[in-house]
C-alpha positions in Angstrom: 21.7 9.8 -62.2 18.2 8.8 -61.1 18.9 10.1 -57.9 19.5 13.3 -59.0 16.7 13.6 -61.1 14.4 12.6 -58.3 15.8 15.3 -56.1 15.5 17.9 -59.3 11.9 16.8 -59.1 11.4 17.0 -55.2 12.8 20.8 -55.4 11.0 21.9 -58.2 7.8 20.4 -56.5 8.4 22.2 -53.4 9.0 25.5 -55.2 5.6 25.1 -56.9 4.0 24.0 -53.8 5.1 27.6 -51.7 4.1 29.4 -53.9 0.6 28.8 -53.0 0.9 30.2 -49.5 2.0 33.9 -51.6 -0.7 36.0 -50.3 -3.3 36.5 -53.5 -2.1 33.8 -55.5 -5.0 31.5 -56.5 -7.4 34.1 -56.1 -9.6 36.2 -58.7 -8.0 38.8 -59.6 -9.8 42.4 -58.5 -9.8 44.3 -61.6 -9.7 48.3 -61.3 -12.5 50.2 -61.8 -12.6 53.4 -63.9 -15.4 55.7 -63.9 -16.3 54.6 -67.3 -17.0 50.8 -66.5 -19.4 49.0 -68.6 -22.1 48.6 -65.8 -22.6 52.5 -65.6 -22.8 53.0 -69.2 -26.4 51.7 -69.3 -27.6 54.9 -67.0 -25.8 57.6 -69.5 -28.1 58.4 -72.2 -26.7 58.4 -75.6 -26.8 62.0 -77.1 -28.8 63.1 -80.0 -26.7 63.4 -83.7 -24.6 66.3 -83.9 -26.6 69.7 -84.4 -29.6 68.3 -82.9 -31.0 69.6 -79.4 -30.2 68.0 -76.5 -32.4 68.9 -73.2 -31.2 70.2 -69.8 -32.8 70.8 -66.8 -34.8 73.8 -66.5 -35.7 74.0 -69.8 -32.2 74.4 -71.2 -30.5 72.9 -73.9 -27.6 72.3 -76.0 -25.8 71.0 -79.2 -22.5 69.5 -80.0 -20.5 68.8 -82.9 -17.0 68.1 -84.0 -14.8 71.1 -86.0 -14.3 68.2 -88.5 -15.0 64.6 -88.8 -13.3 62.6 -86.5 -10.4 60.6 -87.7 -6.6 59.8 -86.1 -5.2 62.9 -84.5 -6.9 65.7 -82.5 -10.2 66.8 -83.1 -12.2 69.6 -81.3 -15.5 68.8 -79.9 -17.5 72.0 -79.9 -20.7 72.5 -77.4 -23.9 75.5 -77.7 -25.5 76.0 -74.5 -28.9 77.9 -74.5 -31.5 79.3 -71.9 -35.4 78.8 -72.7 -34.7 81.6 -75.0 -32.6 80.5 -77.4 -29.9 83.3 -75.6 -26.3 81.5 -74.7 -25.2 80.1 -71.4 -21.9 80.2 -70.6 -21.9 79.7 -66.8 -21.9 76.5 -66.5 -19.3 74.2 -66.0 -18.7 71.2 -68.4 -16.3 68.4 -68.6 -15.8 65.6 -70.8 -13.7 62.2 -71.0 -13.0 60.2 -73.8 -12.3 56.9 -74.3 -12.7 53.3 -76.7 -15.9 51.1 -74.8 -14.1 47.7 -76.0 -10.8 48.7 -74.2 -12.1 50.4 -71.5 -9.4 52.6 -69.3 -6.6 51.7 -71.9 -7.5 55.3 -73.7 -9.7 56.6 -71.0 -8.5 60.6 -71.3 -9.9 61.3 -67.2 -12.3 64.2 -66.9 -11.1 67.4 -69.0 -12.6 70.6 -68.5 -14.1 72.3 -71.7 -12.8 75.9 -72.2 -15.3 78.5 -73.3 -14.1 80.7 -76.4 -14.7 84.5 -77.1 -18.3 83.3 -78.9 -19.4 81.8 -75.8 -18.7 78.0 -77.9 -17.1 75.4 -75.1 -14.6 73.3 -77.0 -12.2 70.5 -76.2 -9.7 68.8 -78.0 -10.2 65.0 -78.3 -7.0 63.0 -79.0 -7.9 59.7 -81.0 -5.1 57.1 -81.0 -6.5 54.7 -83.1 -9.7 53.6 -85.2 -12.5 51.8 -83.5 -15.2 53.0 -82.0 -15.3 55.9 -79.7 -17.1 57.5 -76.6 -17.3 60.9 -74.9 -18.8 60.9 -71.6 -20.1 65.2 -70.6 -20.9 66.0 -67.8 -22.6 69.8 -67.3 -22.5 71.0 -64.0 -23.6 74.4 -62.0 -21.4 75.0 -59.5 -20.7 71.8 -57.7 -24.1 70.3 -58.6 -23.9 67.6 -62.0 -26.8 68.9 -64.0 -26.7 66.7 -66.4 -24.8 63.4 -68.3 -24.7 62.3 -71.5 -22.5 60.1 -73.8 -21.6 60.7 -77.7 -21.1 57.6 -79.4 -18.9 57.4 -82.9 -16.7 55.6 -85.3 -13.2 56.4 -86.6 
């Protein structure tokens, strides 16, 4: 009976023991990165409140604000761009990704293209999955330069 417990013992100890030779085990473990990682957050400016201008190069600007207050569900996320002017832009190119900062990647939406409506508004529909705090990364581009990036921070 003691015999076969010592040899019980023996094999699971030599089970254990190969599994250290697997290749990665033992070591840290390489976490992906998504483009919205916590390091790079510091760099994106946090956008001024909704309805407020917000500069772009060459003496642009815009404004944003949601079609309603944000809460579980879809909500549309509607941009103004204007020349020096105050006259609307609608030629350039804007993208934006959504996602919770204290689950980062778990929610991330990927880039989405904003479509531009009849009134020259850019809008995009922003799926929010659960409450907790939010973050929409834009990103305003002419042509295949990135004009511009900026992050709206809120709450549902």
């Amino acid at each position: 009976m003691i015999k076969r417990a010592l040899i019980t013992l023996l094999g699971a100890f030599l089970a254990i023991a190969s599994l250290a030779s697997l290749p990665g085990l033992g070591q840290d473990y390489d976490w992906p990165q998504h483009s919205m990682v916590p390091d790079k957050q510091e760099e994106i400016p946090v956008l001024k409140p909704a309805g407020k201008k917000n500069e772009l190069p060459g003496g642009r600007y815009f404004t944003w604000e949601f079609s309603q207050t944000p809460k579980m569900g879809t909500v549309i996320l509607r941009l103004e761009v204007f020349d020096q002017k105050g006259g609307k832009i609608t030629s350039l190119k804007v993208g934006g990704r959504s996602d919770m900062p204290s689950m980062r990647g778990h929610h991330d939406s990927g880039e989405v293209a904003f479509k531009l409506n009849n009134q020259g508004v850019y809008l995009l529909p922003v799926n929010i999955v659960m409450p907790g705090d939010w973050e929409i990364i834009l990103t305003f581009r002419d042509g295949d330069n990135v004009l511009y990036r900026g992050r709206i921070l809120f709450r549902v």
